[in-house]
N, C-alpha and C positions, 0 to 999 in steps of 0.2 A: 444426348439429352440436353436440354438447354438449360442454363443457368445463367446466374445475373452473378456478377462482378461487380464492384463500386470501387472505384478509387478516388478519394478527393472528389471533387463534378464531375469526373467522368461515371459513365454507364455505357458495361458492355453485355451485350445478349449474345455471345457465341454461342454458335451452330456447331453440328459435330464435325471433323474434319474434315476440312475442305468447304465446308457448307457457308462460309462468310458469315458475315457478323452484322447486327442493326447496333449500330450506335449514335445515341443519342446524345451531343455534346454541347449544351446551353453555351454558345461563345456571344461573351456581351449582352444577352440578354436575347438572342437571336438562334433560331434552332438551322443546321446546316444542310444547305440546298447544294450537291455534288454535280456537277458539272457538267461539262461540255457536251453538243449535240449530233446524237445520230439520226437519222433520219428513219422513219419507220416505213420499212419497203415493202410492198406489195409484190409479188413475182407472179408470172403465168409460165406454166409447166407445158414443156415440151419433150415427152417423149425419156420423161425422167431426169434430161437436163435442160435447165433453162439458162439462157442468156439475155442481160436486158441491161439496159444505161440508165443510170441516174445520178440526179444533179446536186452536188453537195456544194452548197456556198460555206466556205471553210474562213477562218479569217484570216487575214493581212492580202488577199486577193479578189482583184478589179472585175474578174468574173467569173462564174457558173465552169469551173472542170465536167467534164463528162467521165464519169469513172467505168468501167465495167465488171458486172457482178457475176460472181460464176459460183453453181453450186459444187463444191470439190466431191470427189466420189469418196465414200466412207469406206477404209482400209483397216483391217486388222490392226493391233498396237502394234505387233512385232516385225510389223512391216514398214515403222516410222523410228520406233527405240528401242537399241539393245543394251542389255545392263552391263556397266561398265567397272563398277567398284561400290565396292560398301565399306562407309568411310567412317570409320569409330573415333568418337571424339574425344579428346583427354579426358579422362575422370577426372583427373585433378580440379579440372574447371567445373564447375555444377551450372547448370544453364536450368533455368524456370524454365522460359515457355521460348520457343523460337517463331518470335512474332514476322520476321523479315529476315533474308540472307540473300548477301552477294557474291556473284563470282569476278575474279578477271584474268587476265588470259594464260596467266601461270598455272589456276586451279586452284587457287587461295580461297578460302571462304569467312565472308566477313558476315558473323552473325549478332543479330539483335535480340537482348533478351529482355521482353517488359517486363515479365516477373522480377527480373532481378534490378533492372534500371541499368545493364549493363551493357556496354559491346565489346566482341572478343573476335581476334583474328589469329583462326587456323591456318597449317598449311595442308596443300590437296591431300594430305593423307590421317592427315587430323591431327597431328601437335600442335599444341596451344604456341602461338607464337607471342600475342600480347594481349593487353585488356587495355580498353582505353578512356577513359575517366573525362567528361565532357565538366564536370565541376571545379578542374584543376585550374581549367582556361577561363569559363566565366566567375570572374571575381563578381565576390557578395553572392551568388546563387547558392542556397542551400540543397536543392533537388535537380535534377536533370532525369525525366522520363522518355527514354528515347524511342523514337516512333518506327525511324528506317535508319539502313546507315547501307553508305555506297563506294564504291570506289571513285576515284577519281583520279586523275592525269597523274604519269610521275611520282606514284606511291601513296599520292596522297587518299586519306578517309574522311569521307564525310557523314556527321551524324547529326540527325533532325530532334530537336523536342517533341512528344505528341502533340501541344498545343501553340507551342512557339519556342524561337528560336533556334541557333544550331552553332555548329564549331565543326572547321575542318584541322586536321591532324595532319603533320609532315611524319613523312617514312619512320621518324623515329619514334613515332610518340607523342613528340612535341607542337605546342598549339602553334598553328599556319594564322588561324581568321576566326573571330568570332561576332555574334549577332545577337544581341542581347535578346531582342521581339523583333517581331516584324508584324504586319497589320493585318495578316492572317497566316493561320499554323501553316507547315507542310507538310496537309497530309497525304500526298500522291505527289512524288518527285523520281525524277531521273536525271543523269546526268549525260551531257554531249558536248564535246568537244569543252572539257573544263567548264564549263557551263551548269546549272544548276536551272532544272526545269520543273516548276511545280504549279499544281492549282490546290483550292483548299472551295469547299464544296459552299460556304455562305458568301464566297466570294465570286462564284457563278452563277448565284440568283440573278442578277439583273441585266440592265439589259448593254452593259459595258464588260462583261464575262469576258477573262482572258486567262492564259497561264501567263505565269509570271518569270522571270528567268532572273537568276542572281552568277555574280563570279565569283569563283571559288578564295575569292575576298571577301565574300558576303554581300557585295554593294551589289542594289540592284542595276541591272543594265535597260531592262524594258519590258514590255508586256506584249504578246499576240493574242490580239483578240479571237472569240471563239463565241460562237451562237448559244445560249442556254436551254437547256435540256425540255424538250417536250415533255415529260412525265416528271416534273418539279417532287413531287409528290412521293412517285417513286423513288425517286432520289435523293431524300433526305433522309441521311445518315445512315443507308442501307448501300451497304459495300460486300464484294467478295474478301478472298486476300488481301493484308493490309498493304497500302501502298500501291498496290498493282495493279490501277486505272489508267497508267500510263506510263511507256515505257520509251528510250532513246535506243536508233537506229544510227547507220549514216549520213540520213537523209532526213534524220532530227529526228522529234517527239511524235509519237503515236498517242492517241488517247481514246479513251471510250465512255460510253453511261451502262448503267444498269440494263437497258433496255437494247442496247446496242446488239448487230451482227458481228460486226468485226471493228477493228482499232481506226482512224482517221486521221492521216497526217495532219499537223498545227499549220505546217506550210504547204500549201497549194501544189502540186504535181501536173505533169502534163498528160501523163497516163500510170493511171494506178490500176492494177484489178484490186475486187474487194470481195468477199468471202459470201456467201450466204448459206451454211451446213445444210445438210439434211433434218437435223435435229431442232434446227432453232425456229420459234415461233414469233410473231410478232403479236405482241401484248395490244388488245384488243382498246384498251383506254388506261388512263391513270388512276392512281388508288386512291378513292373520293377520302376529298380533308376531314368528313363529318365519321369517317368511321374511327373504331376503336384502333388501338395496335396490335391487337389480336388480331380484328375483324382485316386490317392490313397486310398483318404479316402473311396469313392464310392465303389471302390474293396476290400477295408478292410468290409467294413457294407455286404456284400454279403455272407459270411459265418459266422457261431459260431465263437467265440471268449472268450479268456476266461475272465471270471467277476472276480472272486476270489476264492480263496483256505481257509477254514477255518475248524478250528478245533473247532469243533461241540462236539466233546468230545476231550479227552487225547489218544483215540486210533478211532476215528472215524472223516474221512476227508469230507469236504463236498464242493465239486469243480464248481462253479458254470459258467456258459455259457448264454452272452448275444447273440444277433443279431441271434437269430434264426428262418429259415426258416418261411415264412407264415401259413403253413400248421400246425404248433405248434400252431400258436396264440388260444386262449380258444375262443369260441362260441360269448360266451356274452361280449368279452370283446373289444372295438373300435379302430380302426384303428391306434388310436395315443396313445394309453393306452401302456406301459412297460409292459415287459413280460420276467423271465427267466426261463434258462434249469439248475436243481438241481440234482447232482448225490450225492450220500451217501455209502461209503464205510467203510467199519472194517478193520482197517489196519493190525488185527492178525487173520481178519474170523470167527469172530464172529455172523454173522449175515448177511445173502447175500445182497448182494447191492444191489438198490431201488434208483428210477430215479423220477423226475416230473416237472411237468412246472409250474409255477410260478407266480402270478404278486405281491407278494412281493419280495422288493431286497434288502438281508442282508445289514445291516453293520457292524455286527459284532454277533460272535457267540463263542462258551466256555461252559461247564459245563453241558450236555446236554440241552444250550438253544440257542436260535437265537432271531436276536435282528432288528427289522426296523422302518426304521424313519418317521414319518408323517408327516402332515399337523401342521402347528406352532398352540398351543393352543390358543383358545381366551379366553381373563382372561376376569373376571365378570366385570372391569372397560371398557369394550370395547376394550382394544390394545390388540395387539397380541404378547403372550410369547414364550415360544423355542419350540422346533418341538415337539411333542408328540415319546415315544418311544415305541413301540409295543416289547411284548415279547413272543412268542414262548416254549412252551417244546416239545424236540424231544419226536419222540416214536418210541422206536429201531423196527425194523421189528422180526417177530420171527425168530427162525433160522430153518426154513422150505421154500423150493420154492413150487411152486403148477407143 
């Protein structure tokens, strides 16, 4: 059911889970236009599978890549993840809401909670290991609402403001680096190689669109630029999962739009394949400026959209797509029940990509695992504790098609 939230100027309209969020976030006086460009493909069908080239001008690169697009064959779930552990989180800790959560290669999990303005770091089996307080480090800040928070190199944690600034954390607790503001929030970031990669969606209205990269000193290093979004429209301030428009690989930052197939490296490649499911449709125009947010939103829910981008592995993307078509929905599953579109790609070709529908919806994935949230525990006293976490191992596909 939808419902409105207000915090201070923020306004959020959460969807039911998994279903992403419209929010509406007046920064400066200016409403926010999300990001980077996919191109809207047209495909001709041969024989069930199609194959076709096309030309993504990406930025920081002197010319046109030729990508190759493949439609992957849609596979059963259980023929991509098997359930691995159900991970009960301390009671002792009370989490609001689990707006974001990281893994790293231990099986650590570092979660963000907006409800509470807090973030906490479990271990893989869910004892609370610590809580980490971003107001200790910025002197004079009475509030710190934190948006994502991530791992980084060496122990270290990094946690973002919703609307600005951030602080990173050494293995003990203690503040590494802080950043008071910065000239737009971050809100879609990933980290690579110690690196800090973000774009923030009124920042890719124009026609200088970049992501912006900081050191896990907070200073920034530079910007790659990036084309801005065909459907401006669409993309203001209409997101899936928070944060997860863009995710770091080996082989750097992925990122995508609402309207997107699949993720797009920031950096240029010489040979990429790229995704196009079965499921996904190409949005016929943008959602005219003169209509209502009703009249929007209704034409926003009529096509795929995207959920999130996650890195599934260090070289494996995993692109996810809500709002899809009836005809996807599973048999046994009820008209009101969540349902998504899961593509899996080898970002070096390792293993042909492999598609499927869904009704679990990540919130977070890493290390060949994916990770979903349940139903809040009932503790043996009768109340009920934090949401149960389900866990997932991928299983790579062979590197054979039939």
């Amino acid at each position: 059911m939808l419902w409105k939230r207000m915090h201070r100027n923020k306004v959020f309209w959460p969807l039911q889970q998994g279903g992403g969020q419209l929010l509406y976030y007046p920064w400066k006086g200016r409403s926010l236009l999300p990001v980077l460009r996919s191109m809207t493909y047209h495909d001709t069908v041969n024989g069930g599978l199609f194959l076709l080239l096309v030309t993504a001008l990406l930025g920081g690169c002197s010319s046109d890549p030729q990508y190759q697009v493949v439609e992957p064959p849609l596979i059963p779930f259980e023929e991509l993840f098997v359930l691995e552990d159900t991970i009960r989180l301390d009671p002792s800790v009370i989490i609001g809401r689990i707006s974001f959560m990281d893994t790293d290669p231990d099986g650590n999990l570092l979660i963000t909670d907006s409800i509470g303005d807090s973030v906490f770091l479990f271990s893989p089996t869910g004892e609370h290991i610590r809580t980490y307080d971003p107001l200790k480090c910025l002197i004079g800040r009475e509030e710190f609402n934190p948006w994502n928070s991530l791992f980084m190199s060496e122990g270290k944690i990094m946690t973002t403001h919703v609307s600005y600034g951030a602080v990173v954390f050494n293995p003990d607790g203690s503040c590494f680096s802080t950043v008071q503001s910065t000239p737009t929030p971050f809100w879609n970031s990933c980290v690579h190689n110690d690196s800090l990669f973000y774009y923030t969606p009124v920042a890719m209205a124009s026609s200088d669109a970049s992501l912006v990269v900081y050191s896990s000193k907070l200073v920034k290093l530079h910007d790659i630029p990036v084309k801005p979004t065909a459907f401006p429209e669409l993309n203001d301030g209409r997101m899936g999962i928070t944060g997860r428009s863009i995710a770091c690989f080996d082989d750097g930052p992925y990122f995508a739009y609402q309207e997107s197939m699949d993720a797009q490296p920031a950096y240029a490649k010489a040979e990429l394949t790229l995704q196009r499911p079965k499921f996904f449709v190409d949005r016929p125009r943008d959602l005219p400026q003169n209509w209502s947010r009703d009249q929007q939103r209704e034409e926003w829910m009529k096509y795929p959209s995207l959920y999130g981008i996650f890195a599934l592995t260090n070289q494996t993307r995993m692109v996810t797509h809500s709002k899809l078509w009836n005809r996807w929905r599973p048999v046994a599953l009820d008209d009101q029940s969540y349902f998504l579109g899961i593509g899996i790609v080898s970002n070096t070709g390792q293993f042909p990509a492999r598609s499927t529908i869904s009704t679990v919806a990540p919130i977070a994935a890493g290390h060949g695992y994916m990770y979903h949230s349940e139903e809040h525990e009932l503790l043996p006293d009768g109340e009920f504790g934090n949401r149960l976490i389900i866990k997932y191992r991928f299983i790579q596909p062979e590197n054979t098609d039939d």
